[in-house]
C-alpha positions in Angstrom: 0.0 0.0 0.0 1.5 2.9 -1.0 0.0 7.0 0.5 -0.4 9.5 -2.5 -1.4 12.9 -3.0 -3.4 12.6 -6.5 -4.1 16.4 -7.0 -0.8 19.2 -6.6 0.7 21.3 -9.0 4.0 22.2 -9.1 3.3 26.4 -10.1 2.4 28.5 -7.6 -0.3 30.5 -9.5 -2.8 30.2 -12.5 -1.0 32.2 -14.5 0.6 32.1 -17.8 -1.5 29.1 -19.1 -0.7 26.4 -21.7 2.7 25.3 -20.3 5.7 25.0 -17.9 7.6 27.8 -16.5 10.6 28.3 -14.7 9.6 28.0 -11.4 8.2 24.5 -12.0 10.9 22.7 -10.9 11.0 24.6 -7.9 7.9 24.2 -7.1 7.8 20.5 -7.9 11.3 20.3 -5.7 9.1 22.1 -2.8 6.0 19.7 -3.3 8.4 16.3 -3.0 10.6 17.9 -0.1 7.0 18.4 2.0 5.2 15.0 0.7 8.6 13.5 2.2 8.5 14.8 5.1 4.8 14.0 5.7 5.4 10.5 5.6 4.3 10.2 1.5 5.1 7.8 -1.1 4.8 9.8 -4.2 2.7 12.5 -5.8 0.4 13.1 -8.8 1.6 16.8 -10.5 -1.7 17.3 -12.2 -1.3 20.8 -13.6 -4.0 22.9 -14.7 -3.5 21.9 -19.0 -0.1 20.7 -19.1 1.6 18.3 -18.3 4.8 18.6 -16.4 7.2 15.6 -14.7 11.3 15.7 -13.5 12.6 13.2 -11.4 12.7 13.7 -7.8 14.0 11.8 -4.8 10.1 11.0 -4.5 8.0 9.1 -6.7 5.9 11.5 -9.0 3.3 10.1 -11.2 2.5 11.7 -14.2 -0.8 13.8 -14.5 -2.7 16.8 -16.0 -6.0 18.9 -14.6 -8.1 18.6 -17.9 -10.2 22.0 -17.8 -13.5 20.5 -19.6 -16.5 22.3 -20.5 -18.6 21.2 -17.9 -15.1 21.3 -15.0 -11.9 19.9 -14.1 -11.0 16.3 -14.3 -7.6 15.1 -13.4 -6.5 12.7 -15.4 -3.6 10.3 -13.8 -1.4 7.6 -15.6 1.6 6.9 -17.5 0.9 8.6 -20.5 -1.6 12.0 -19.9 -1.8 14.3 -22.7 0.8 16.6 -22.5 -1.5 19.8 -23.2 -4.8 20.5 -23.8 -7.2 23.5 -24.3 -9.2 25.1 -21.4 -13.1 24.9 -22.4 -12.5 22.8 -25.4 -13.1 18.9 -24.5 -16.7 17.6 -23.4 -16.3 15.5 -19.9 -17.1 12.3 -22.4 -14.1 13.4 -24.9 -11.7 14.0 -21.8 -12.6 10.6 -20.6 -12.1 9.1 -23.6 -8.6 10.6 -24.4 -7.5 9.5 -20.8 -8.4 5.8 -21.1 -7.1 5.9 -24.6 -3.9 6.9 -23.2 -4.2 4.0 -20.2 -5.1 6.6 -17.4 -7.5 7.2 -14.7 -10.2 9.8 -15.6 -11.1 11.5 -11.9 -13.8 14.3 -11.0 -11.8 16.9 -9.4 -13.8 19.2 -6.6 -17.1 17.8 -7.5 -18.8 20.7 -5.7 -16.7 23.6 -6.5 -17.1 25.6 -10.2 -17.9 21.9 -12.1 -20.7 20.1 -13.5 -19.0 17.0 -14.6 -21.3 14.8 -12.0 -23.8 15.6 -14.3 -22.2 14.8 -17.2 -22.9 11.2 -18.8 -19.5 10.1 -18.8 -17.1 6.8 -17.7 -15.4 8.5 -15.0 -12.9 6.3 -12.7 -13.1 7.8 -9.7 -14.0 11.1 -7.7 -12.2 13.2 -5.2 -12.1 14.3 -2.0 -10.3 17.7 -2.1 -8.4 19.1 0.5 -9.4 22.7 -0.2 -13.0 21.8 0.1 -13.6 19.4 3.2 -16.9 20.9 3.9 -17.9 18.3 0.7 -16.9 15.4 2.5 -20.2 13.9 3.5 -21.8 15.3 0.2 -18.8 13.8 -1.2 -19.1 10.2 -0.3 -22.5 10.4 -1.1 -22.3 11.3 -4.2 -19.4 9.0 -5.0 -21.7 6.2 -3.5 -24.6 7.2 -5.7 -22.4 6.9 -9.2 -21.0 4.1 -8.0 -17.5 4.8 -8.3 -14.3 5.0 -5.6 -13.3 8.1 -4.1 -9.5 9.4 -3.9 -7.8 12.2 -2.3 -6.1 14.9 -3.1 -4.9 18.4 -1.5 -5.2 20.2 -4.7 -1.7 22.1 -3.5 -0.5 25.1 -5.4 2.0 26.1 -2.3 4.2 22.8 -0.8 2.8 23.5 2.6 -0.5 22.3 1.3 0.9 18.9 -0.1 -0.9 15.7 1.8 -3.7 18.0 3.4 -6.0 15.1 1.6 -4.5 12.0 0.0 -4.8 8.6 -0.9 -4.2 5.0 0.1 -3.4 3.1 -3.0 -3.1 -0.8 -2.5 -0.6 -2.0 -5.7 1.8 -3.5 -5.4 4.2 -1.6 -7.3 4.5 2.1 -7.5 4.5 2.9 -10.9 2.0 5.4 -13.3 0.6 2.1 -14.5 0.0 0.4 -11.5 -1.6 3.8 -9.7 -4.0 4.3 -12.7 -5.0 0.3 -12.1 -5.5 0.7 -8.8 -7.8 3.8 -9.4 -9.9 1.9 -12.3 -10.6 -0.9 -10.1 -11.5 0.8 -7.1 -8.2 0.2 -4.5 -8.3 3.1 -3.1 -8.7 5.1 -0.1 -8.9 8.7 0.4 -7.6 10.4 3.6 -8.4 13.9 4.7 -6.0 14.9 7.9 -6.4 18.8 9.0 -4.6 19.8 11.6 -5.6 22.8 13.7 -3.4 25.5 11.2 -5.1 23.8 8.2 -8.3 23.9 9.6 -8.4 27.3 9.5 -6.6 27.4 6.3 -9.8 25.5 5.1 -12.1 28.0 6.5 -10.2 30.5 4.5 -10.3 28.8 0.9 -14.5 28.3 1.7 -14.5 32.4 2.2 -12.3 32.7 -1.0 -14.2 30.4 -3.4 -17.5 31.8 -1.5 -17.0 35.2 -2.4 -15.8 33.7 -6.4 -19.2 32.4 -6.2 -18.4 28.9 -6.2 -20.7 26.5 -4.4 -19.8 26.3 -0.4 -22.9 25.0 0.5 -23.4 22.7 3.8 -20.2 24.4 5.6 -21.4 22.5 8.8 -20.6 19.1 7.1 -16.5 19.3 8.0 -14.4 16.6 8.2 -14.8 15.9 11.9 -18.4 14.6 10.5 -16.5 12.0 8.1 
């Protein structure tokens, strides 16, 4: 059993779309250095329409954020596509594109700015993000009513946010392959772990996506209810 984050990104901000910068590999150096330190096997660097991967002293498994037209779906295995355009893939085409390509197709932030639960599409998995743990119970409700697993993820733009939510993978070999398996056939956990400085860290991001207008309904539903 191996402990992942499935959702970081190795740039700090959302700016300058469409590729790698130089401050990726710093911020991917960051991201390991804390998942190491927090007791992690490896992390998924899912950026936001790229795809970006370096070798690190930690295992990093090869990912993109695939910005559909109905929301995000991170999209985790050996061989994601290395770019793709913002708005331009359906949920169905996304999904398509990741299996084609021998990944795991996973609903990112299921209640924050997406629609993809609606969408009629073959999705692997959905997620449990760490910026958003007032969706937990809504979460693993959902996740229970389309019948697929749930995974973790801290969806970390800044290293100290790395393992904030994460997940128990049970392969028995850490590879892109073996993690995108796993996912696909449901051996996985998530895991959300707050302490008392991420807590109110949490508080904060349900304030900022609150006043972006995202949905941050059922606040009371934290994850001391899960």
């Amino acid at each position: 059993m191996f402990a992942l984050d499935l959702h970081t990104h190795s740039r700090f901000f959302h700016w300058s779309p469409g590729g790698p910068t130089r401050f990726d590999p710093i911020g991917l150096s960051l991201a390991t250095a804390v998942a190491r330190l927090r007791g992690l096997d490896g992390i998924a660097v899912t950026n936001h329409d790229y795809a970006y991967a370096a070798e690190r002293r930690l295992q990093t498994i090869p990912g993109i954020e695939v910005t559909t037209t109905d929301g995000h779906l991170l999209v985790v295995g050996p061989d994601p596509p290395s770019r793709t355009e913002p708005d331009e893939l359906t949920p169905q085409e996304a999904v398509e594109l990741a299996h084609e390509r021998d990944c795991a197709a996973v609903v990112a932030h299921p209640f924050r700015n997406s629609e993809l639960k609606d969408a009629d599409a073959d999705f692997d998995a959905l997620e449990l993000n760490g910026k958003n743990t007032e969706h937990v119970e809504r979460t693993r409700a959902l996740a229970a009513e389309m019948d697929v697993p749930l995974t973790g993820g801290s969806d970390a733009h800044y290293p100290v946010e790395v393992g904030r939510a994460y997940t128990l993978v049970h392969a028995d070999e850490l590879t892109p392959s073996a993690v995108a398996d796993a996912i696909r056939d449901g051996r996985v956990e998530p895991v959300v772990n707050l302490n008392r400085f991420e807590r109110t860290v949490d508080r904060a991001y349900t304030r900022v996506h609150a006043a972006k207008g995202f949905d941050t309904d059922d606040v009371s539903q934290r994850v001391d209810d899960a």
